[in-house]
C-alpha positions as CSV (number, residue, x, y, z in Angstrom):
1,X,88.4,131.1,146.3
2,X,88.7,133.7,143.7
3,X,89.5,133.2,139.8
4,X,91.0,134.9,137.0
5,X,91.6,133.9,133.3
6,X,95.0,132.9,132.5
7,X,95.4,134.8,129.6
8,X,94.6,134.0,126.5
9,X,94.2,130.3,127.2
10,X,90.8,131.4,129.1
11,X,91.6,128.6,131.4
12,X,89.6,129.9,134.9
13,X,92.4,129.4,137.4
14,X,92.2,129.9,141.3
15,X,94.2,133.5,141.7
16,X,96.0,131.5,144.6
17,X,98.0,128.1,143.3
18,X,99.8,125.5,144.1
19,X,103.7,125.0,143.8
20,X,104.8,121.8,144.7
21,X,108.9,121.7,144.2
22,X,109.1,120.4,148.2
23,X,106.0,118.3,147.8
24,X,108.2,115.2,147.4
25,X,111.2,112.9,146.8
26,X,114.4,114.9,147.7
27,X,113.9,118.5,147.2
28,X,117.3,120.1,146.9
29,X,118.5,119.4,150.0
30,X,115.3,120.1,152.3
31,X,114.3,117.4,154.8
32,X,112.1,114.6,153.0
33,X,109.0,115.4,153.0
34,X,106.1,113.9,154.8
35,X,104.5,112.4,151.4
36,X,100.5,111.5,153.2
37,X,101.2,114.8,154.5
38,X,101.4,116.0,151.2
39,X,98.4,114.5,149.6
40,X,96.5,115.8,152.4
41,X,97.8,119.1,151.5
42,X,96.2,118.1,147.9
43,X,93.0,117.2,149.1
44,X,92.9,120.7,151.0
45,X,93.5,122.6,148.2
46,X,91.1,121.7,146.0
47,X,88.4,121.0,148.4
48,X,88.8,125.4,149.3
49,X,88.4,125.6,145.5
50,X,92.0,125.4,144.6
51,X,92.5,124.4,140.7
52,X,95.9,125.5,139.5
53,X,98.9,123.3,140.6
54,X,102.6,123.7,139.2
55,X,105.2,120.6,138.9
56,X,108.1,120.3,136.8
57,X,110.0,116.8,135.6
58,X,112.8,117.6,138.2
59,X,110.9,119.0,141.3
60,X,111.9,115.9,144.3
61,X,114.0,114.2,141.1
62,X,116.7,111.8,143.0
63,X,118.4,111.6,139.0
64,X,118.5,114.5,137.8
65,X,120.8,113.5,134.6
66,X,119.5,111.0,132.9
67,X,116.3,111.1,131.3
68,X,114.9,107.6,132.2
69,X,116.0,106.7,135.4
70,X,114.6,108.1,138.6
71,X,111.5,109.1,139.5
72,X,109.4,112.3,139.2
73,X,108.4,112.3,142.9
74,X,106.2,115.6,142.1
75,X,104.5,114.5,139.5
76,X,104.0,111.1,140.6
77,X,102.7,112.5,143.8
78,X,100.6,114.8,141.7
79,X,99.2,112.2,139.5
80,X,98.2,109.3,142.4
81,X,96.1,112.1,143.7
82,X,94.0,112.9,140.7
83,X,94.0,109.3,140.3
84,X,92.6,108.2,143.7
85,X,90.8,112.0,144.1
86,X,88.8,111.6,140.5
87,X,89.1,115.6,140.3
88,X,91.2,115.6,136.8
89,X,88.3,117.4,135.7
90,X,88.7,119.9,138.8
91,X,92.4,120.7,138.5
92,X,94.6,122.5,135.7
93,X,98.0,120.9,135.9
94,X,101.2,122.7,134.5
95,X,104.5,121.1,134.3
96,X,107.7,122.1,133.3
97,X,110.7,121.1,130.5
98,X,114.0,121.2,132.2
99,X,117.4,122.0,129.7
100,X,118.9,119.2,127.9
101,X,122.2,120.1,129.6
102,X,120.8,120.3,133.2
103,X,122.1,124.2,133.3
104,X,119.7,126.9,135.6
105,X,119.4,129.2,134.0
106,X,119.8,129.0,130.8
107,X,123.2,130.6,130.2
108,X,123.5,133.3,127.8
109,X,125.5,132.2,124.4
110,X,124.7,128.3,124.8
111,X,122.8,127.3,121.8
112,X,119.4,126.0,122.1
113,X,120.5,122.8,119.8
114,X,122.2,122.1,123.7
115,X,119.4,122.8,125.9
116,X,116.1,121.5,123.9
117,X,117.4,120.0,120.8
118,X,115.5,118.1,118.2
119,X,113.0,115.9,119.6
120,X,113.7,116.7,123.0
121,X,110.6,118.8,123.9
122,X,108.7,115.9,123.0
123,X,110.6,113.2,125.1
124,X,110.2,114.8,127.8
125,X,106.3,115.9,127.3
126,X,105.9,111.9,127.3
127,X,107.9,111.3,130.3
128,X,106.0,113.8,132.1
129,X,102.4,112.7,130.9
130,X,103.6,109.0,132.0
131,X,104.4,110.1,135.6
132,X,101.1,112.2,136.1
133,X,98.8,109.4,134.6
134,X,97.4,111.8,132.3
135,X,96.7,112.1,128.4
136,X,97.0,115.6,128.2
137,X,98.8,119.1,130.1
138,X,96.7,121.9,130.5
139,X,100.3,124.0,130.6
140,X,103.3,123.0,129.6
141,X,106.6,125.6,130.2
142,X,110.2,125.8,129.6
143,X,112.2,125.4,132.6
144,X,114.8,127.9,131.4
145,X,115.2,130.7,128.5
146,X,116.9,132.7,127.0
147,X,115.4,135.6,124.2
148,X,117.4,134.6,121.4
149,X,116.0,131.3,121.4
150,X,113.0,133.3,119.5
151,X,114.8,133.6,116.4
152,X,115.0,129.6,116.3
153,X,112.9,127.3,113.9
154,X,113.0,123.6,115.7
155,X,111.4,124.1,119.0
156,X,108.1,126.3,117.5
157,X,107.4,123.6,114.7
158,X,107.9,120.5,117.6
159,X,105.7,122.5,119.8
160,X,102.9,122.9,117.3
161,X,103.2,119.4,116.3
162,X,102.8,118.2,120.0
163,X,99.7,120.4,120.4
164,X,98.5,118.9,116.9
165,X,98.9,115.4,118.5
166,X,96.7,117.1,121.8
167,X,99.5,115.6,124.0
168,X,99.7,119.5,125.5
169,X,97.1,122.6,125.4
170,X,98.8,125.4,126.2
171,X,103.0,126.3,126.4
172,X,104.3,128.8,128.9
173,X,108.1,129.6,129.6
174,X,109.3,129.5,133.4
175,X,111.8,132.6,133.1
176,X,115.1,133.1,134.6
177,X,115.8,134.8,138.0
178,X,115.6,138.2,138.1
179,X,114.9,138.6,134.2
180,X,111.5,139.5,133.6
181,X,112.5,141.1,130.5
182,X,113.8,137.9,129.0
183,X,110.8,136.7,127.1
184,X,109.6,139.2,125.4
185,X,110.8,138.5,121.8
186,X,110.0,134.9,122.5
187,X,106.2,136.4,123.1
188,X,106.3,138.5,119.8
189,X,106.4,135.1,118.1
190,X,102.8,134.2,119.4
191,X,103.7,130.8,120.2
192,X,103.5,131.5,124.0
193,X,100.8,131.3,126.1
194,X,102.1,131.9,129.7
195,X,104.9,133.2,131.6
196,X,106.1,132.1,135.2
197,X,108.2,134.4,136.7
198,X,109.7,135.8,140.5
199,X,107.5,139.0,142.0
200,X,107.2,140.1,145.4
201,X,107.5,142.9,147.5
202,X,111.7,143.2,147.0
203,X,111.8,142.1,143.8
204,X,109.0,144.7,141.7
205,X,110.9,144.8,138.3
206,X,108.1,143.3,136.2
207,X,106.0,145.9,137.0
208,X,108.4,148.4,134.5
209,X,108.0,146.0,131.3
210,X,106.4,142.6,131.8
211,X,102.9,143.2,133.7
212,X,102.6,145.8,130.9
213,X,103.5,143.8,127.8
214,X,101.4,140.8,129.4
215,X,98.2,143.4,129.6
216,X,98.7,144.4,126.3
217,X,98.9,141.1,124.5
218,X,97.1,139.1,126.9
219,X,100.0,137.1,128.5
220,X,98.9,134.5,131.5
221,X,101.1,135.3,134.4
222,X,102.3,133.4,137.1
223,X,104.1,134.8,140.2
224,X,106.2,132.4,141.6
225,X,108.6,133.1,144.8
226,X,106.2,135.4,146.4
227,X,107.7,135.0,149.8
228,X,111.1,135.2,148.5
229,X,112.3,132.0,149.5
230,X,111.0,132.2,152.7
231,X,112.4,135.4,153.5
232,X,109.0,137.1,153.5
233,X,107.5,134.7,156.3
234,X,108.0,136.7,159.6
235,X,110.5,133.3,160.6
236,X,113.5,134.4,160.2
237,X,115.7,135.7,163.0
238,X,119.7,137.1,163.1
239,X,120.2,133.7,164.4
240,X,118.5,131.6,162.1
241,X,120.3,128.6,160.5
242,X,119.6,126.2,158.4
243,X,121.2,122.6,157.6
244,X,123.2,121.5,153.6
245,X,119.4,123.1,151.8
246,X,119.9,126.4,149.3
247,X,118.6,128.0,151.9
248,X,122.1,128.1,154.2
249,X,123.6,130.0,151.3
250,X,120.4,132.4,150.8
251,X,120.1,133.2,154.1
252,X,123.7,133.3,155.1
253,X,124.8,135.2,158.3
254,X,126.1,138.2,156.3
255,X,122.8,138.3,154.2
256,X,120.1,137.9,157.6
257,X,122.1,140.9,158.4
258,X,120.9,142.2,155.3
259,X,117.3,141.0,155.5
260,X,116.4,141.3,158.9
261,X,116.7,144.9,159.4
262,X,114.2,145.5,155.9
263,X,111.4,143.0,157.6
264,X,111.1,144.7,160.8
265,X,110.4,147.7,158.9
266,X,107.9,145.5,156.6
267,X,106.8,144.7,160.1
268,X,105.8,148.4,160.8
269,X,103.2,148.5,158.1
270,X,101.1,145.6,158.8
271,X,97.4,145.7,160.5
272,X,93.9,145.9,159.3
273,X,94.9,145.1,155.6
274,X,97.2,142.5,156.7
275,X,98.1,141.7,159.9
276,X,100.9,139.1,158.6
277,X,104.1,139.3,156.8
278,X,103.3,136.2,154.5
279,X,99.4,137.9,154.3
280,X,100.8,141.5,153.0
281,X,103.4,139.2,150.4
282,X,100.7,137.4,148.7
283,X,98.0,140.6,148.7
284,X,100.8,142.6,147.5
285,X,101.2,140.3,143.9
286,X,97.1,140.1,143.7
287,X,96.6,143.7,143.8
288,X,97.6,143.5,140.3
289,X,95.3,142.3,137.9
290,X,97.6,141.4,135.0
291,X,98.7,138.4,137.6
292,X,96.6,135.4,136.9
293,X,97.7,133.6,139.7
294,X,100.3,133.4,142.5
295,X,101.9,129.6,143.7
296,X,103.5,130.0,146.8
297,X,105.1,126.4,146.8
298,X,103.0,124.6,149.7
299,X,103.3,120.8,151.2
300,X,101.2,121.3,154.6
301,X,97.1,121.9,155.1
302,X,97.8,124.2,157.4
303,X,99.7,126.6,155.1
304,X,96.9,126.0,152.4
305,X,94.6,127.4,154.7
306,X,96.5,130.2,154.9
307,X,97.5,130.7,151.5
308,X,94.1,130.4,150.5
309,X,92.5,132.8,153.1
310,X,93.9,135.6,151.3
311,X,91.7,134.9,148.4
312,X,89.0,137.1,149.6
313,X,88.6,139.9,147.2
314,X,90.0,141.9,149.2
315,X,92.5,144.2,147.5
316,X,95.6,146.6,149.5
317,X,94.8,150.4,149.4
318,X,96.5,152.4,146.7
319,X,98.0,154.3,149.6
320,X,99.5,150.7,151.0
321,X,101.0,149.8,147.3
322,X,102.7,153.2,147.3
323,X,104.4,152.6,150.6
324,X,105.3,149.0,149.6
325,X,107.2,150.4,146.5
326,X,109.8,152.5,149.0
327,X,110.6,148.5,150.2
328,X,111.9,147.2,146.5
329,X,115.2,145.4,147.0
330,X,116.8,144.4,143.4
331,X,119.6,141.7,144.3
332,X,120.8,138.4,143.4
333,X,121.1,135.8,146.2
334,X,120.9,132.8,144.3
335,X,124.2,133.1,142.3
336,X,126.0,131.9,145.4
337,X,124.2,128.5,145.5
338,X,126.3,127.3,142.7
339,X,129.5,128.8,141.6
340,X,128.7,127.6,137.6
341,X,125.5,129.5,137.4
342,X,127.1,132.9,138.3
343,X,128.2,133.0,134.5
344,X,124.9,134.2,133.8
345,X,122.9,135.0,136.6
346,X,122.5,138.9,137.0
347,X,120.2,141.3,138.0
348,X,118.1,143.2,135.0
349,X,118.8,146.1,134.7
C-alpha cells in the first residue's frame, strides 16, 4: 500500500480507502449485508496496509429522523472491529454530520440555523463517538453544504470549541453532487481541513477549480464515487436490472441505453496499464496527486484485494490521461431518486 498526506492535517493515509455506506444495517434499499462478511472485509483491509476508512451517522441507519433512536449500523460495525482488532492506533477514522432537517443536499436558500443549528454539530459528534467506541475522530465532515454557510458565525466557534475539548482533530465537508465548486469560500475561512467529493472518469469537473485550489492551499481530498455508482465496473449490461435500491432509478432502461454504449468504448482502451474497467477508474483518480485518497465504498475481501492492488505506484501515461479526458460525461442521475431533491440538485457549470 501506498500513502499520501492528507493535507494539511499530515495525517499519512493509504491512497486507497475504505467507504463503508453498504457495510451494514439497511443501506438504502440494497440487500442486507452479510455483517461477518463485512468485518472480514475489515480485517483485509488493514492487514494489506489499509488505514483510512469513511462512515457517516446515517450510512445502514434504520431511523433516519430522529436523533436517538436507531442504530449506526456503520459505525457500530466500524467500532466492534477496532475494538476486537486492537488496531485504533492503525486506522484513521472519518465520519460524517448529516443536516438537522434530513435534506441531501443541502438545498440552496435553507438557512444553516435548519440544517446544523446551535448545538447540533456537537450532538451529533457525541452520538457518533458513542457508536464507534472511541474518544476522539481523526476527521469529522459535514454531510451536506452549501457556500454561503461561510459567512456564518455559530458552526466555526462550535467547531473550534469541539476541537478545544479534543472530542474531534480534524473537520472536512462531504460536498454536494456534482458541485465541486461549492466549498470554496467555506475553505477561505481556514477552518477546513478536508474535502470529500465525486471524481471519476465521467465526472472530471474538479480538475478546472477544486484540485487546483486544494494544491494551492493544501486541501486533503477525498474522491468518493470513483466507479460512479457502479457504472464503471464492466457489470452492467442493456439488460441489467436491479430490485427497489437507488440504483433501479440510476441505471434505468433509458439511462443503460445511455451508459452502455460509453463503456464499450472505455472498454477499447484498456490493456497493459489496466486491463480492467474498475482498474483504469481507480488509476485514473490516483494519477493526480492533489488526491489524498480514493474510497471506493467496499463490504467483500475479495473487492479489497482488488481495490487495493491498484496501489502499486504505478501511475497511467500522460498519453492514457489525455484519451480518458475525450470520455468526460457531466450529468445528473441522482436527481431522479427523489423528486424533493431536484430543487437543488444541478450540474456545475
Amino acid at each position: 500500500m501506498k500513502y499520501r498526506i492528507l493535507g494539511k492535517t499530515h495525517l499519512k493515509v493509504s491512497e486507497v480507502g475504505m467507504g463503508t455506506w453498504q457495510l451494514a444495517g439497511k443501506p438504502w434499499g440494497w440487500d442486507a449485508p452479510d455483517e461477518e462478511e463485512s468485518m472480514r472485509a475489515l480485517y483485509r483491509f488493514v492487514e494489506l496496509g489499509g488505514n483510512f476508512i469513511d462512515t457517516a451517522w446515517v450510512y445502514g441507519r434504520d431511523d433516519v429522523q430522529d436523533d436517538e433512536k436507531g442504530k449506526h449500523c456503520s459505525e457500530e460495525l466500524i467500532g466492534k472491529f477496532i475494538k476486537e482488532s486492537g488496531n485504533r492506533d492503525k486506522v484513521i477514522v472519518a465520519s460524517k454530520i448529516s443536516g438537522k432537517n434530513r435534506k441531501w443536499p443541502a438545498w440552496k436558500g435553507i438557512p444553516i440555523s435548519e440544517v446544523f443549528p446551535e448545538g447540533y454539530i456537537e450532538t451529533m459528534v457525541d452520538s457518533s463517538l458513542k457508536s464507534l467506541g472511541i474518544e476522539a475522530l481523526d476527521l469529522m465532515q459535514f454531510h451536506v453544504w452549501q457556500d454561503d454557510f461561510a459567512k456564518e458565525d455559530g458552526w466555526k466557534e462550535e467547531t473550534q470549541r469541539i476541537t478545544k475539548k479534543g472530542k474531534v482533530k480534524y473537520w472536512g465537508i462531504s460536498i454536494n453532487d456534482y458541485q465541486p465548486s461549492n466549498c470554496l469560500k467555506t475553505l477561505d475561512t481556514g477552518l477546513i481541513d478536508t474535502i470529500q467529493f465525486i471524481f471519476n472518469i465521467f465526472h472530471q469537473k474538479p480538475t478546472e477549480k477544486l484540485l487546483p485550489y486544494a494544491k494551492e492551499h493544501n486541501i486533503g481530498l477525498i474522491a468518493r464515487v470513483p466507479r460512479d455508482e457502479g457504472g464503471l465496473t464492466g457489470k452492467l449490461t442493456l439488460d441489467t436490472k436491479f430490485d427497489d435500491d437507488m440504483r433501479s432509478k440510476y441505471f434505468s432502461k433509458e439511462r443503460l441505453q445511455e451508459f452502455i454504449p460509453r463503456i464499450k468504448e472505455l472498454e477499447k482502451i484498456l490493456g497493459d496499464e489496466a486491463k480492467t474497467l474498475p482498474e483504469l477508474a481507480l488509476r485514473y483518480i490516483l494519477f493526480f496527486d492533489e488526491v489524498s485518497t480514493v474510497i471506493p465504498g467496499t463490504r467483500k475481501v475479495k473487492y479489497v484485494d482488488e481495490n487495493v492492488s491498484v496501489s502499486d505506484g504505478r501511475k497511467l501515461s500522460e498519453k492514457l490521461m489525455d484519451e480518458l479526458k475525450k470520455h468526460a460525461w457531466e450529468r445528473n442521475f441522482y436527481v431522479d431518486r427523489d423528486p424533493s431533491i431536484g430543487k437543488d440538485s444541478y450540474i456545475e457549470k
